[in-house]
C-alpha positions, 0 to 999 in steps of 0.5 A, spaced: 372 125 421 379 125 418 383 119 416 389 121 413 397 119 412 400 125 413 405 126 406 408 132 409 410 129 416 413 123 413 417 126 408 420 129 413 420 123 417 424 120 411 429 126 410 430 126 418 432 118 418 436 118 412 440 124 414 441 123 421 444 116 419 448 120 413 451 124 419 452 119 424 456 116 419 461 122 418 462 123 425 463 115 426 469 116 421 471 123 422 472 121 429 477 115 426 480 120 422 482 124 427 485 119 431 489 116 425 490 122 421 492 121 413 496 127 411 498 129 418 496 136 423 495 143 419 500 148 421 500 151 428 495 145 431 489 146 426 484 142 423 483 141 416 474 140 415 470 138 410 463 139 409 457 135 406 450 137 404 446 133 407 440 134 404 444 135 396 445 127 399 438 126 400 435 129 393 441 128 389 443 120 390 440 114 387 439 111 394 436 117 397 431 118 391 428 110 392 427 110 398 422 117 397 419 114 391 417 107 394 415 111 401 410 115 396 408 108 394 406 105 400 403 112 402 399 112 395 398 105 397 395 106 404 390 112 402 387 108 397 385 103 402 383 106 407 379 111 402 374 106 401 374 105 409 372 111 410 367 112 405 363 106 407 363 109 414 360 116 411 355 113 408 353 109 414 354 115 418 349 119 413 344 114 413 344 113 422 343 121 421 337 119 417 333 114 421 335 117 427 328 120 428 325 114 428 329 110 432 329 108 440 334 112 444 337 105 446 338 103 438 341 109 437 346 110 442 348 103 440 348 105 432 352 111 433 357 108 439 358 102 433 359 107 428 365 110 432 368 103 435 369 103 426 371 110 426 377 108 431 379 102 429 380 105 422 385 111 425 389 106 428 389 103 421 393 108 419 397 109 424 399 102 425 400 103 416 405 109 417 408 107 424 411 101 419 412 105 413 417 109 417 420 104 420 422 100 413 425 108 412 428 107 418 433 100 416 434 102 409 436 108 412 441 104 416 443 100 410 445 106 407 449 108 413 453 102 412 455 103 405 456 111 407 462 111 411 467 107 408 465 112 403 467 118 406 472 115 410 475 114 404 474 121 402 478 125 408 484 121 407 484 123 400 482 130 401 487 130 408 481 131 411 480 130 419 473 132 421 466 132 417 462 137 419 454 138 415 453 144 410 447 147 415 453 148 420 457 153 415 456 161 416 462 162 411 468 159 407 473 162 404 475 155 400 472 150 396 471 144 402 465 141 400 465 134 398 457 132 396 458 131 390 464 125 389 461 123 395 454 122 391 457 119 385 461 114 389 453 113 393 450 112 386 456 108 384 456 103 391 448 103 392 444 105 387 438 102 390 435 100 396 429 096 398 424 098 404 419 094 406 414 094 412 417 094 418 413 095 425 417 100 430 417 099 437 412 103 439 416 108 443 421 109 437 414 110 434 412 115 437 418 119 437 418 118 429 411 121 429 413 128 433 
């Protein structure tokens, strides 16, 4: 039997979570710009693109390192209760193996279905523990979201720019167009922290999450 939070997988839960929310701000606020646009169209119909990194955003600001540190807190948390679980139920697996000999089959049908009944109900533990975990992830990331936009909205009507595009989506620039950077540092300014509780998903969202 293993029982384990999966650290891999909610790491990229939390990067999925944070960014996406990230990006679908800068659309949000791309999309006003380019409805209102500040310095006016390029020459000839163009359009003038800024680019964020994303990840940069994640690994670089303030807000986006906390969220990860308490998210490895709660799994660190998590693990340290489950383990005692199961090695409880180790333990009462090894002495079953031993005193299967001179047991009844009935008993020992009984004992062995006890002991799994114990094993599923401490898997659904940790599910239940991650599922929450995420979704504290989930509105923090939101919040942070909510104090995104307005700073990059406030960058493309500096910079001119009309529509803001993820770095991943960039094959080649001939120009220095990205703003990760000044968007970090007015991020870290904004909101340098943020709490992230233990929030239950909804069980579809969760099982979209965990995939």
């Amino acid at each position: 039997m293993t029982i384990k939070l999966d650290s891999a997988r909610a790491t990229r839960v939390a990067r999925a979570l944070l960014l996406a929310a990230a990006i679908g701000g800068a659309t949000t606020m791309a999309a006003n710009a380019q409805q209102k646009p500040p310095a006016g169209p390029l020459p000839g119909g163009a359009t003038r693109i800024l680019v964020l990194d994303q990840r940069a955003l994640l690994a670089q600001s303030k807000v986006g390192k906390d969220i990860l540190r308490q998210r490895d807190a709660y799994l660190q948390q998590a693990r340290n209760q489950i383990q005692a679980q199961v090695q409880a139920i180790q333990n009462e697996g090894r002495a079953l193996q031993q005193q299967m000999a001179i047991l009844s089959p009935a008993v020992k049908k009984q004992r062995i279905a006890a002991l799994q009944a114990k094993e599923r109900n401490l898997q659904q533990q940790a599910q239940v523990r991650e599922n929450q975990i995420q979704g504290g992830i989930l509105k923090a990331q939101q919040q942070v979201s909510v104090a995104l936009g307005p700073i990059l909205q406030g960058i493309m009507q500096e910079r001119g720019g009309q529509l803001l595009i993820d770095k991943a989506a960039v094959l080649f620039s001939s120009v220095n167009v990205d703003v990760t950077g000044i968007a970090v540092q007015r991020l870290d300014q904004k909101m340098p922290t943020v709490k992230v509780g233990l929030v239950t998903l909804p069980q579809q969202q969760g099982q979209q999450q965990g995939r």
